[in-house]
Phi, psi and omega in degrees: 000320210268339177262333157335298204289333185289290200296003205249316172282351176266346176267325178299302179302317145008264198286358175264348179287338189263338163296313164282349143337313205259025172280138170288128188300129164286176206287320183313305202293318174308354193060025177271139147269117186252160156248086199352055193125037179225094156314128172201124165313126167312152186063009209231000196295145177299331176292341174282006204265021198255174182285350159287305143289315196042185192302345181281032150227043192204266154238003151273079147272146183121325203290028185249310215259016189275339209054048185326145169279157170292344174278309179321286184311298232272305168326319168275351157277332166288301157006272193308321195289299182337279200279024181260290208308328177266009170241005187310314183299323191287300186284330169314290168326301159327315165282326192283337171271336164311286167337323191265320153324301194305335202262347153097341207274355193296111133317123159310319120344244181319339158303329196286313171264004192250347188250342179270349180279327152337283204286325194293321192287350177268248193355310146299329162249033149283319173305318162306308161300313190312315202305299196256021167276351180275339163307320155313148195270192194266007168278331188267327162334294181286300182313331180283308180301341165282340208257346182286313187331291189290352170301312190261026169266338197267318179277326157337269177347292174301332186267308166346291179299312190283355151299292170335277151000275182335284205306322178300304179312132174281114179265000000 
């Protein structure tokens, strides 16, 4: 009786460790940072481009694998900061016409300014990429430009076969 009742608790804790294994994580656990009233495509939030995702997941892929020096990481942490405190405003506006999009309310106007507030917000963080492609030495330079090359035979690669798919495919 008495080794029943241990297995019946070893199997219960068991199945229970494995059930809360297989739960889907939320973005906290996963370690995504939301911001409160800030819409983002997972992986895509401006705050992860900080060093916990850092620019390798975000639209500086490769710099994870340069082996940044710690003067290199700080320099790219000012940068980043820099260029979020200057686009903060761009994006605050930018959500609030996403809301009134969502809300049936959008102007042509505000389509107009939801498309120049784009462009500003691209156009800073290209400056940010220049900022910090500039910090790097010229090894890292060339690794990094390999490392785009081969993304972008890899994504080339990827669109082909899903061409390939399309066509292939019974309509």
């Amino acid at each position: 009786m008495f080794l029943r009742r241990i297995l019946l608790i070893s199997l219960t804790l068991a199945f229970g460790a494995i059930a809360y294994g297989q739960q889907p994580q939320t973005s906290a656990q996963q370690g995504g940072i939301r911001t409160e009233g800030m819409r983002h495509r997972e992986g895509r939030s401006h705050e992860r481009m900080g060093r916990a995702g850092g620019y390798g997941s975000g639209k500086f892929h490769g710099l994870r694998e340069l082996n940044l020096t710690d003067e290199q990481r700080q320099q790219q942490d000012a940068i980043v900061q820099r260029h979020l405190e200057s686009i903060k405003a761009q994006r605050e506006e930018l959500f609030r016409l996403g809301e009134k999009r969502g809300q049936s309310n959008l102007t042509a106007e505000d389509g107009a300014r939801a498309k120049a507030l784009r462009q500003e917000i691209y156009n800073s963080a290209r400056t940010a990429h220049t900022e910090i492609e500039g910090i790097l030495t010229p090894e890292q330079r060339t690794k990094l430009e390999q490392f785009r090359t081969e993304r972008k035979a890899r994504h080339d690669e990827m669109l082909k076969r899903r061409q390939e798919r399309r066509e292939n495919s019974p309509q």
